[in-house]
C-alpha positions as CSV (number, residue, x, y, z in Angstrom):
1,X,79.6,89.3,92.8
2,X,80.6,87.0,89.7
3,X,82.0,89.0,86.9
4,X,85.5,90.6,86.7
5,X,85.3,94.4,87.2
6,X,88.3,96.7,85.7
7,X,90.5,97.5,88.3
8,X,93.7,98.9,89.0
9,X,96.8,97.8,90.5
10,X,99.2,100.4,92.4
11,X,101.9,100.7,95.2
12,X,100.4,101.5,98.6
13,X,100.9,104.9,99.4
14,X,101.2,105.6,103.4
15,X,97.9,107.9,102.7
16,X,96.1,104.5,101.9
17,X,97.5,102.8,105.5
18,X,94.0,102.9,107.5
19,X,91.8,102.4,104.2
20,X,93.6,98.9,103.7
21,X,94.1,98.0,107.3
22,X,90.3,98.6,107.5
23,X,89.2,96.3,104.2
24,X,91.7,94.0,105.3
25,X,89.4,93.5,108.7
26,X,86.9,93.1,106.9
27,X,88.2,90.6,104.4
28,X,89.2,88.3,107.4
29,X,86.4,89.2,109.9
30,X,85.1,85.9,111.3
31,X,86.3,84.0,108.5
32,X,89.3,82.0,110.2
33,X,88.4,82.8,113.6
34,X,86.5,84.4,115.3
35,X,87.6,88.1,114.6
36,X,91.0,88.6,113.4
37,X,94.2,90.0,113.5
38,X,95.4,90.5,110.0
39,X,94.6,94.3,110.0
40,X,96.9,94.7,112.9
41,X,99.5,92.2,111.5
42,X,99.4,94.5,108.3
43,X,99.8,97.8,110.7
44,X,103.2,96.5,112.4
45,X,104.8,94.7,109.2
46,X,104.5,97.7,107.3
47,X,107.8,98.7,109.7
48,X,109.6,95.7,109.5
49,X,112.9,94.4,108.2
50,X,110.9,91.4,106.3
51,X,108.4,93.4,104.4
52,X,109.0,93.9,101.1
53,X,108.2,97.3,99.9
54,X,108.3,97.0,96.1
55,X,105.3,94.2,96.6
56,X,103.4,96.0,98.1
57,X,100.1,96.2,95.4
58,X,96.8,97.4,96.0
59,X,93.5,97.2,93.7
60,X,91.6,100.2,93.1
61,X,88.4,100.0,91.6
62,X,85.9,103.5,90.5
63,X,88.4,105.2,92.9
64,X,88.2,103.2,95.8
65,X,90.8,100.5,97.3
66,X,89.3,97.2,97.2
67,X,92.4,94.7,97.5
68,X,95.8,94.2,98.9
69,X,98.4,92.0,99.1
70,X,102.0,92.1,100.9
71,X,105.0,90.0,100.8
72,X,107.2,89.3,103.3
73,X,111.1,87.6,103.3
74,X,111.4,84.1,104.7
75,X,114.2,81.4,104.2
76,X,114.2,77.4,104.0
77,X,116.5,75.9,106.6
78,X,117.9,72.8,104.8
79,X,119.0,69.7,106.7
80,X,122.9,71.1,106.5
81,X,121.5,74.2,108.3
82,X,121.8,76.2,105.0
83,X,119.7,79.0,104.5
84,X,118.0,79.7,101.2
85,X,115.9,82.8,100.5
86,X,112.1,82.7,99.7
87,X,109.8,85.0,100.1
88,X,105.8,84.8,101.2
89,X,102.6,86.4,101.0
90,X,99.8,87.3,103.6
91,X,97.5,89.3,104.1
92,X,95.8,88.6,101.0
93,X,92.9,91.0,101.1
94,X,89.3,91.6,98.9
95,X,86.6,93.7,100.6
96,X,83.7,91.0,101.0
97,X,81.3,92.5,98.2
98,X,84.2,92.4,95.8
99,X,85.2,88.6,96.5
100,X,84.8,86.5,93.3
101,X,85.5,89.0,91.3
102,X,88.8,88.1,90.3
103,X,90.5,90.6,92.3
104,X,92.6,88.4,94.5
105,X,93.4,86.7,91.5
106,X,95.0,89.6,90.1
107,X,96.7,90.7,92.7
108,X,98.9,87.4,92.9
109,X,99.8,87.1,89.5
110,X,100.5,90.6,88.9
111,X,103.0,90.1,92.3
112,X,103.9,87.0,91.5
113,X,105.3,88.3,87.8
114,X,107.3,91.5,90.0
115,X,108.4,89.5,92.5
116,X,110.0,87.2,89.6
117,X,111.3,90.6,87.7
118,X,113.2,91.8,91.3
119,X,114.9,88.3,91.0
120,X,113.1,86.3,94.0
121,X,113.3,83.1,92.8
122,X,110.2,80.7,95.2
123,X,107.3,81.9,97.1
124,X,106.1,79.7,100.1
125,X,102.5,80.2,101.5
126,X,100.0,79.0,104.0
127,X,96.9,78.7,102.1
128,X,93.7,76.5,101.0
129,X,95.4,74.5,98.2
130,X,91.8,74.2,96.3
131,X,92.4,77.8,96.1
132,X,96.0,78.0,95.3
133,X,96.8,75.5,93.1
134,X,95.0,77.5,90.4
135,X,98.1,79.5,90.3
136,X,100.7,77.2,90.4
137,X,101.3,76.4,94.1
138,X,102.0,72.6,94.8
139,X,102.1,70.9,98.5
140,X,105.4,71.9,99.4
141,X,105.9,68.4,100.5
142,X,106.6,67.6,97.0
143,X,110.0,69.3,97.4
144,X,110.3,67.9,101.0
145,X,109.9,71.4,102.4
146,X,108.1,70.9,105.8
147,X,106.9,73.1,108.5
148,X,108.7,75.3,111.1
149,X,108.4,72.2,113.4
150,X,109.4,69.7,110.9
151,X,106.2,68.7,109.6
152,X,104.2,68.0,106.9
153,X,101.2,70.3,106.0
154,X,98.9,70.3,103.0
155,X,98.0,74.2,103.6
156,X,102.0,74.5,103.1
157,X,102.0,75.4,99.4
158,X,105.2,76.5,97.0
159,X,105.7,77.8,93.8
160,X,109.1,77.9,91.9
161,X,109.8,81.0,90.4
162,X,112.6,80.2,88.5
163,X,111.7,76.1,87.5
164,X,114.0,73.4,89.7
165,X,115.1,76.3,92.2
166,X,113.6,73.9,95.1
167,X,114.6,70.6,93.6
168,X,117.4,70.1,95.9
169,X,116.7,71.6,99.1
170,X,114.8,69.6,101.5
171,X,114.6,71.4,104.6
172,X,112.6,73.7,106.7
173,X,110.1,76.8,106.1
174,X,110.8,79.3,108.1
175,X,108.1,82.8,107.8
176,X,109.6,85.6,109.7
177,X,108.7,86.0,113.6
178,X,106.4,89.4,112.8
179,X,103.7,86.0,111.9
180,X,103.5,85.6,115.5
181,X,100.7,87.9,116.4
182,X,101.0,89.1,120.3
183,X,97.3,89.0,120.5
184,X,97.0,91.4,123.4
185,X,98.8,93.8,121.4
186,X,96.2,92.8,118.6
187,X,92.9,93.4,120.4
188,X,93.8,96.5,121.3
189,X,94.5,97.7,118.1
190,X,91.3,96.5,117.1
191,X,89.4,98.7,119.7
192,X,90.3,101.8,117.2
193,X,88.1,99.9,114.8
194,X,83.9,99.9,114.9
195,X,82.8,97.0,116.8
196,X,81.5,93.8,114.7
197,X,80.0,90.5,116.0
198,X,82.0,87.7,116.7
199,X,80.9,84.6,115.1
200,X,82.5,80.9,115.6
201,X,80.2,79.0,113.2
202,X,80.8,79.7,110.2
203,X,82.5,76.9,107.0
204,X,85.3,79.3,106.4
205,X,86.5,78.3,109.5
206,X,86.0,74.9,109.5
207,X,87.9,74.5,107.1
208,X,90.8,76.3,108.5
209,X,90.4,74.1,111.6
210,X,90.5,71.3,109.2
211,X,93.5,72.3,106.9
212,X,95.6,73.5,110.1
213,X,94.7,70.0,112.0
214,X,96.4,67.5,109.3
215,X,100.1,68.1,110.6
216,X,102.1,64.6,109.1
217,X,105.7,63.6,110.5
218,X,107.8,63.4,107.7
219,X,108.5,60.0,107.9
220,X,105.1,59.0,106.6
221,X,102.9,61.0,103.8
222,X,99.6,62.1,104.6
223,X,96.8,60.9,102.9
């Protein structure tokens, strides 16, 4: 699917829980790894002290939920051991069929214009920058913002909110620990779902492998 299709964008309610947690399996399904784990990530974030409520969005399209996309609060640790609030997004969700539509698209600039009115003031991602920098993102390395672990990743993208707010913090991203999956936990939350094959050859995740595998100390600049 090519062409935009009218949509609309709403809170989730809690009666849309297992309809989203069971587009957003689909949405990732094989496409990182094999399988996934952002429907269960979605089911326990829901609950946490990071998730941000008010941002929160889904698509709806003839009725039916097509699209989601959460944020979640993180900081940048800056080399003075400052902390300095940001916030991210993640799962970013469009039901396969729907994909190229301009639905995920929506979603992140109708977020991204919220998130601005509630008076966050950067948003820090991991994401394909050929995807990303349509909307603004830049390697986050341009504000010398590294990793958890104090590197350098092009998939680590930011976007000021309110321009210079990043300027002058050089430092570290840190996402909040709900990111770190326990993937026992995971798998068997997935067991409630219908079973799908498991595939490990597919681009989509050849390029993940690819973006996640440049990781550049920050003493030089990767290429």
């Amino acid at each position: 699917m090519s062409n935009k299709i009218d949509i609309i964008l709403r809170r989730e309610r809690p009666e849309d829980y297992r309809a989203v947690e069971e587009l957003t399996r689909e949405a990732f399904w094989n496409h990182h790894v094999p399988g996934c784990d952002e429907h269960y990530l979605l089911h326990i974030m829901r609950d946490a002290d990071c998730f941000i409520q008010e941002l929160d969005v889904v698509a709806e399209a003839g009725g039916k939920i097509v699209g989601n996309i959460v944020y979640t609060k993180a900081i940048i640790l800056d080399d003075d051991d400052k902390s300095h609030e940001v916030i991210s997004f993640g799962p970013l969700s469009v039901l396969p069929q729907y994909q190229g539509s301009g639905i995920g698209s929506a979603l992140i600039e109708f977020t991204k214009n919220a998130a601005k009115e509630l008076g966050h003031r950067a948003i820090l991602i991991y994401g394909d920058p050929l995807y990303y920098s349509r909307f603004g993102f830049i390697a986050a390395e341009s504000f010398k913002i590294a990793t958890a672990d104090n590197m350098y990743m092009p998939a680590l993208q930011a976007l000021e909110l309110v321009p210079g707010v990043l300027s002058n913090i050089e430092g570290r991203f840190m996402e909040d620990e709900i990111y770190n999956v326990n993937e026992l936990a995971a798998k068997a939350f997935d067991r409630d779902f219908a079973e799908k094959e498991l595939r490990n050859d597919l681009p989509s995740q050849a390029r993940f492998r690819y973006l996640s595998g440049i990781r550049i100390g920050k003493e030089r600049p990767y290429e």
